[in-house]
C-alpha positions in Angstrom: 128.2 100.4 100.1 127.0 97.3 101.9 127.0 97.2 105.7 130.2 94.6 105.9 132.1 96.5 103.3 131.4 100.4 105.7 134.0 100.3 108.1 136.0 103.5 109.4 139.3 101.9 107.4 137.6 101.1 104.3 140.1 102.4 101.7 137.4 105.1 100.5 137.7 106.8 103.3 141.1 106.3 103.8 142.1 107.9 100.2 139.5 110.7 101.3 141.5 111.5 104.3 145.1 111.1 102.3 144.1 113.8 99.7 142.1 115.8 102.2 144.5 118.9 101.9 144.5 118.8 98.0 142.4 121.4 96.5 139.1 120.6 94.5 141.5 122.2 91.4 144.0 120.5 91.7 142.3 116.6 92.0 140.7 118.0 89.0 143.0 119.4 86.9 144.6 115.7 87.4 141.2 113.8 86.4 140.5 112.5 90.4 137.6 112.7 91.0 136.7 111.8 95.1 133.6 112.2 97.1 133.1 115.4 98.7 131.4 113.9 101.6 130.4 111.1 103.3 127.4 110.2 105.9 127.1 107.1 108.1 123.1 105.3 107.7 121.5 103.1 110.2 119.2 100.4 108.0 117.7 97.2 108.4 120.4 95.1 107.6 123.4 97.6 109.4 125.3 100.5 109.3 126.2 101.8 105.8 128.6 104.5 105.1 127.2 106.4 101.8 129.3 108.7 99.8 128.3 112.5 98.2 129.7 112.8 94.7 129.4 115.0 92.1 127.7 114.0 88.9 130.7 113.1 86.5 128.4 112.7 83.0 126.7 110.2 81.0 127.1 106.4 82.0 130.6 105.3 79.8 128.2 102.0 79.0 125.3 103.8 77.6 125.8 105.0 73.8 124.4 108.6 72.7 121.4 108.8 69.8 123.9 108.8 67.1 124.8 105.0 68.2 128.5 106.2 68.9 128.7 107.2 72.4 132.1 106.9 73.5 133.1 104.4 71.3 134.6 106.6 69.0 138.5 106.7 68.4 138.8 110.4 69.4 136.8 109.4 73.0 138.5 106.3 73.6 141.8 108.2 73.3 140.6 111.0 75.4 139.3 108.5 77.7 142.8 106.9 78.2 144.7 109.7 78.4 142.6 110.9 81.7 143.0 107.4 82.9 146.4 107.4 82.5 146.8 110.6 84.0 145.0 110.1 86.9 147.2 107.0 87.8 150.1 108.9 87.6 149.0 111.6 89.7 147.6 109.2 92.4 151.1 107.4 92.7 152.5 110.8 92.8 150.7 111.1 96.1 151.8 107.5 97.6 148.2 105.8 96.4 148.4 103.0 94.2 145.6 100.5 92.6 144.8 97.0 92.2 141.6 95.8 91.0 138.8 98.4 92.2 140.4 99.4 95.3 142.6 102.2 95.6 144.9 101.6 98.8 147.4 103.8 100.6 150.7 102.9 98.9 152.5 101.8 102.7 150.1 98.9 102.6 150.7 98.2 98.7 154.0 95.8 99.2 152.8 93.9 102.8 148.9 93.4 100.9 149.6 93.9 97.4 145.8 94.4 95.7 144.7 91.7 93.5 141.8 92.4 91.0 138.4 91.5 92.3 136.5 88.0 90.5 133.1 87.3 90.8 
């Protein structure tokens, strides 16, 4: 995360703390999948706040040897099922989406999320 972007009320860290009681299971068995720690950097050009993951599987972009990767109908639908899923969990817990931010869903109608250009 670039130095301007790490900030204490970045919305990373605010969905962090807002599912911080839910259990590993749980954000799980609901296809969440959140950083299970964070750290704060000094570097050359700032402060960085860097996030501890776990790994979640091959890239979605890259395809496997048989030239498929998940670009098969079966994947695709799996794939979308576990999105949609996810969504409906998050708004379950008063997060919603716009864009790639996730923000807390008090904020959602006074700075509604537009999806990021560039």
């Amino acid at each position: 995360m670039t130095a301007e972007e790490s900030t204490e009320e970045c919305p990373e860290l605010q969905i962090m703390k807002a599912l911080a009681n839910v259990s590993y299971e749980e954000l799980r068995d609901n296809c969440i999948a959140i950083p299970r720690e964070h750290f704060w950097i000094e570097g050359p050009n700032g402060r960085h706040l860097c996030f501890v993951s776990d790994l979640l599987g091959p890239s979605l972009s890259q395809n496997s040897p048989d030239g498929m990767g998940i670009h098969t109908p079966d994947s695709l639908t799996d794939l979308a099922f576990q999105v949609s899923k996810g969504i409906q969990y998050l708004h379950e817990k008063g997060i919603c989406h716009g864009g790639k931010r996730l923000i807390l869903e008090h904020n959602c109608q006074s700075n509604p999320a537009r999806p990021e250009t560039g």
